[in-house]
C-alpha positions as CSV (number, residue, x, y, z in Angstrom):
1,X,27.9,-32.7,-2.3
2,X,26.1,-29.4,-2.6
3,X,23.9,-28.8,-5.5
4,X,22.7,-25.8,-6.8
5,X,20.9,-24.5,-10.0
6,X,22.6,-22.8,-12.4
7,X,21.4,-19.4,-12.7
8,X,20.0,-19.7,-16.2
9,X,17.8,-22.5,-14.6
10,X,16.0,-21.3,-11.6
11,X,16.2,-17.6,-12.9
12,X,12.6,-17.1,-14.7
13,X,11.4,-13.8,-15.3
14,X,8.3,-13.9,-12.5
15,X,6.8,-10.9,-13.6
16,X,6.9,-11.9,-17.8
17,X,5.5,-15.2,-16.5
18,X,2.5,-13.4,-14.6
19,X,2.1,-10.9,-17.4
20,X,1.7,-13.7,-19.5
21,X,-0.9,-15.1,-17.5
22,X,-2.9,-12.3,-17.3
23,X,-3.1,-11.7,-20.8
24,X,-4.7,-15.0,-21.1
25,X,-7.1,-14.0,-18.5
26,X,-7.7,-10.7,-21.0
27,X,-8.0,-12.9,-24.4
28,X,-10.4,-15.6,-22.2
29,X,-12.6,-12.2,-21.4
30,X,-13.0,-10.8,-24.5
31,X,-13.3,-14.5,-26.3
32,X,-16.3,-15.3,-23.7
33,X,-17.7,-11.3,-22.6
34,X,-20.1,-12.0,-25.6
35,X,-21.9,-15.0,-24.1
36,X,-21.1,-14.2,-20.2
37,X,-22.9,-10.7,-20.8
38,X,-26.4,-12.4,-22.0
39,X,-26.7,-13.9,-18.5
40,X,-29.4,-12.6,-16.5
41,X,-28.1,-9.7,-14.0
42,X,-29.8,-8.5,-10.6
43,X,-30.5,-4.5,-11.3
44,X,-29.1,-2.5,-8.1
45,X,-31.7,-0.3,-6.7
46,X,-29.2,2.4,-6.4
47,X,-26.6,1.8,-9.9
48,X,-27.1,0.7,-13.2
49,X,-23.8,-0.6,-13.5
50,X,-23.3,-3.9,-14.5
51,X,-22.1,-5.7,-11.2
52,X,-21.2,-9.2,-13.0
53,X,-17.7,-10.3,-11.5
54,X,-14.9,-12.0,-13.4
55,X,-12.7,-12.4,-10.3
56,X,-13.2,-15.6,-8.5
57,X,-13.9,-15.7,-4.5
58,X,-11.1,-17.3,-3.0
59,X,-12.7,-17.3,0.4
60,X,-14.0,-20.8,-1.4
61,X,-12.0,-23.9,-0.7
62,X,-11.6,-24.4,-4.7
63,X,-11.8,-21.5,-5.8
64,X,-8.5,-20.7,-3.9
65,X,-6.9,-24.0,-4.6
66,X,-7.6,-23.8,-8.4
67,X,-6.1,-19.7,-8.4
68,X,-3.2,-20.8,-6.7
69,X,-2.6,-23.8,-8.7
70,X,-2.8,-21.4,-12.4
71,X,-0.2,-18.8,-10.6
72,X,1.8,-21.0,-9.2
73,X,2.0,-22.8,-12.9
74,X,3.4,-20.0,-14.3
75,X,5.6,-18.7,-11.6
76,X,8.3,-21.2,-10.6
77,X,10.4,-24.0,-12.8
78,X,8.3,-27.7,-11.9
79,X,5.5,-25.8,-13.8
80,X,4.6,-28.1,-16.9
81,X,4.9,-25.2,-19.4
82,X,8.4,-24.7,-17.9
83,X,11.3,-26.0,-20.2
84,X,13.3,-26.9,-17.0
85,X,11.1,-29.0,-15.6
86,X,12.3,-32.8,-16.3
87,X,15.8,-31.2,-15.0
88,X,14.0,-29.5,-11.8
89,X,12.4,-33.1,-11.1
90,X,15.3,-35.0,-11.4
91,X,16.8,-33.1,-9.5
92,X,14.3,-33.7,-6.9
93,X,14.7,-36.9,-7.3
94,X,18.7,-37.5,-6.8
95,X,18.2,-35.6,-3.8
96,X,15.5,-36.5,-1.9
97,X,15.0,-40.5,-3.7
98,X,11.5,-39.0,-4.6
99,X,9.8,-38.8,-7.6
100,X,8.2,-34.9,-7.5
101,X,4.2,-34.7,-7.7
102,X,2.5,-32.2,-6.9
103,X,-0.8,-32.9,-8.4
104,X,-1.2,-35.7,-6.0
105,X,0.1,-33.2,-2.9
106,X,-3.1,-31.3,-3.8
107,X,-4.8,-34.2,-4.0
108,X,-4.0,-35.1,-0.5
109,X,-4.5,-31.0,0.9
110,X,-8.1,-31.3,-1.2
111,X,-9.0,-34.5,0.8
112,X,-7.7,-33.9,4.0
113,X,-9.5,-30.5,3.7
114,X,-13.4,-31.9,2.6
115,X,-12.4,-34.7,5.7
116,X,-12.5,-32.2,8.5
117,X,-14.8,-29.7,6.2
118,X,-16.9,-31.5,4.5
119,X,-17.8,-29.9,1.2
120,X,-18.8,-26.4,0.9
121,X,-22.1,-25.1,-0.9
122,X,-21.2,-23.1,-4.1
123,X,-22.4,-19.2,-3.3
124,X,-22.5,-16.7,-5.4
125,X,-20.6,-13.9,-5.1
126,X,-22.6,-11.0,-4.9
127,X,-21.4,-7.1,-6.1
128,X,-23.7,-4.5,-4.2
129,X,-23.0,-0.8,-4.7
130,X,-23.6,1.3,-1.4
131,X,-26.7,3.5,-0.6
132,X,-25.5,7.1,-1.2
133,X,-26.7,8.2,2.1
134,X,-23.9,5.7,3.6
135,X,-21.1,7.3,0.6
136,X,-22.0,10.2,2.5
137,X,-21.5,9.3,6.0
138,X,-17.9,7.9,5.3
139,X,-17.2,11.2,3.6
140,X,-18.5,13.0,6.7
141,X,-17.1,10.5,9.2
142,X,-13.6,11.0,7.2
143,X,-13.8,14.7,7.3
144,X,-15.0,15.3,10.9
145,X,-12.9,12.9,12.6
146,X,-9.7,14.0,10.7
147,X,-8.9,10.7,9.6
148,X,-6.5,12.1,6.6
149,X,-4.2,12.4,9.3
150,X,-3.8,8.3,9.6
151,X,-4.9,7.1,6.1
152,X,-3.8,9.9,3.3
153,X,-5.6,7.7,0.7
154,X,-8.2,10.6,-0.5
155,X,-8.5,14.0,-1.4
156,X,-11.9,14.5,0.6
157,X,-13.0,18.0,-0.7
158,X,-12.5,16.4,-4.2
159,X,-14.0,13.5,-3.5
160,X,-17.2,15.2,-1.9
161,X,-17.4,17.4,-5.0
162,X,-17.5,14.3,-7.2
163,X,-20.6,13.1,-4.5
164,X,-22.0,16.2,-4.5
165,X,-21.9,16.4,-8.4
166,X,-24.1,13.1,-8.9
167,X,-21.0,10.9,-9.8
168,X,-23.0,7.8,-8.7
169,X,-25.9,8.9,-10.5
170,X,-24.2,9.7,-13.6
171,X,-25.4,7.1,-16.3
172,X,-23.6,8.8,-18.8
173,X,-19.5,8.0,-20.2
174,X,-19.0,11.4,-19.6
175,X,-17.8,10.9,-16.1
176,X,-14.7,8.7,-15.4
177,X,-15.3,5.3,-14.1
178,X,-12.1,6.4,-11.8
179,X,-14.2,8.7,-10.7
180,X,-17.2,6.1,-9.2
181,X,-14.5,3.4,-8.3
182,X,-12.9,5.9,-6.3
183,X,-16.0,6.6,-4.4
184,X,-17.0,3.1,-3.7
185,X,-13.6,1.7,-2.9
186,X,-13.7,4.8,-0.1
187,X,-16.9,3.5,1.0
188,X,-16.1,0.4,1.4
189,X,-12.8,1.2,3.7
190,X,-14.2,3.3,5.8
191,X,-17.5,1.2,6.5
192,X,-15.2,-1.7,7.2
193,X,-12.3,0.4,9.5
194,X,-15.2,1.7,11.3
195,X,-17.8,-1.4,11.0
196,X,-18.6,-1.5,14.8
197,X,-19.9,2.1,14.8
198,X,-23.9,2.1,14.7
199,X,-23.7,4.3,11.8
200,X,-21.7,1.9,9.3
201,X,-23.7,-1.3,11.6
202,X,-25.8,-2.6,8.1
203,X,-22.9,-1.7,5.7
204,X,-21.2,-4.5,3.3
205,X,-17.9,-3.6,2.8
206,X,-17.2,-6.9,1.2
207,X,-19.7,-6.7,-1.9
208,X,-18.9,-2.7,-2.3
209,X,-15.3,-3.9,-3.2
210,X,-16.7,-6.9,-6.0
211,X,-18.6,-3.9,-7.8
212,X,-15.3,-1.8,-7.7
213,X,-13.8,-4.7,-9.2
214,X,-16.4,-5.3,-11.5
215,X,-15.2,-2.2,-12.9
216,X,-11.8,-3.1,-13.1
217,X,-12.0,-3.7,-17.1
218,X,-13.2,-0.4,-17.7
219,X,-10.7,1.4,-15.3
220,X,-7.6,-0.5,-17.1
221,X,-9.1,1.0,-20.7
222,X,-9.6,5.1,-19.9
223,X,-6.5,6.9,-19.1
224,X,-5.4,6.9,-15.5
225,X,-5.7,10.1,-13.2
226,X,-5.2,10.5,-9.6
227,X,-8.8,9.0,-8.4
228,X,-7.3,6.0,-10.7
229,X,-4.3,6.0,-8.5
230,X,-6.5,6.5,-5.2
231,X,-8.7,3.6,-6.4
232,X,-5.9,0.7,-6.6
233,X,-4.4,2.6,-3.4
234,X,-7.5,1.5,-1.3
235,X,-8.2,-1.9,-3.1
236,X,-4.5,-3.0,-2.0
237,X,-4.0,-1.3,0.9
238,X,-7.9,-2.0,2.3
């Protein structure tokens, strides 16, 4: 006997059900910003701008286990806020003669994981924005080499009038924060396409892209313009 779900019950809107998710994330932000922003903050030698992550760094063990645990919740039907999940388990269970758990499967990854691991060191994720002498080289090193040509992500002579124009320096809100995340995310691509060339050799691609995150709550709120849609370009496509 074939089984199979009717449409009504496997069917879940995956995009209202991340959406939904992400406004948590939003309401969790403001609710806490107050009492997260009185934490002390390292000042970058070369930005004022607050580099304080609210992104997680899934290169850790539980960090990534924990993020793919709260997506997964809301993206598929044996979630516990799903209304179709004591028919998605029993369903399991005439099939397979198994009662469905899959707190204690990540259980078992978790342990099996710290058994040939061993348990990591919490590190901090750190946010660093680039020296502008290296902003410059990628710009130069984009232009002279005509990389446009294999990654169209830019507008170079606009981007080395924004450089040019003290963009990075600009403490004001008179400039766009599209404007310095644009900047930095091009950094950061180009120092890490290019990190075995002496001149990108001390460059950290890595933290350039936290602080462009870090600015990610401040992008979201100013209307969007092309450097917004160069911005996002990079972050996904680096």
């Amino acid at each position: 006997m074939h089984y199979t779900f009717a449409p009504d019950f496997y069917v879940r809107p995956l995009k209202n059900c991340l959406t939904q998710r992400h406004v948590q994330d939003l309401e969790n932000l403001i609710t806490n910003g107050d009492a997260g922003s009185r934490g002390p903050e390292k000042a970058s030698p070369t930005h004022h701008y607050s580099t304080q992550s609210h992104f997680h760094d899934t290169a850790d063990f539980e960090n990534a286990m924990s993020t793919f645990q709260q997506h997964l919740e809301y993206s598929w039907p044996g979630g516990d806020r799903s209304s179709h999940r004591a028919n998605f388990c029993s369903a399991i269970l005439h099939h397979t003669g198994s009662h469905f758990d899959l707190d204690e499967f990540f259980s078992q990854v978790t342990g099996s994981y710290h058994s040939q691991y061993g348990m990591e060191d919490k590190k901090q994720a750190i946010s660093q924005w680039p020296d502008k002498r290296l902003v410059r080289n990628c710009i130069e090193y984009y232009d002279r080499k005509g990389l446009y040509s294999v990654f169209p992500i830019v507008d170079i002579r606009v981007i080395r009038e924004l450089f040019d124009a003290g963009v990075l320096d600009d403490q004001s809100k008179a400039s766009p924060v599209a404007n310095k995340a644009c900047l930095v995310a091009f950094t950061a691509l180009i120092a890490q396409l290019h990190r075995h060339s002496p001149m990108f050799a001390n460059a950290k691609p890595d933290t350039y892209v936290r602080a462009v995150l870090s600015l990610l709550p401040d992008l979201f709120m100013e209307e969007a313009d092309v450097r917004t849609l160069e911005t996002f370009i990079i972050l996904v496509g680096g």
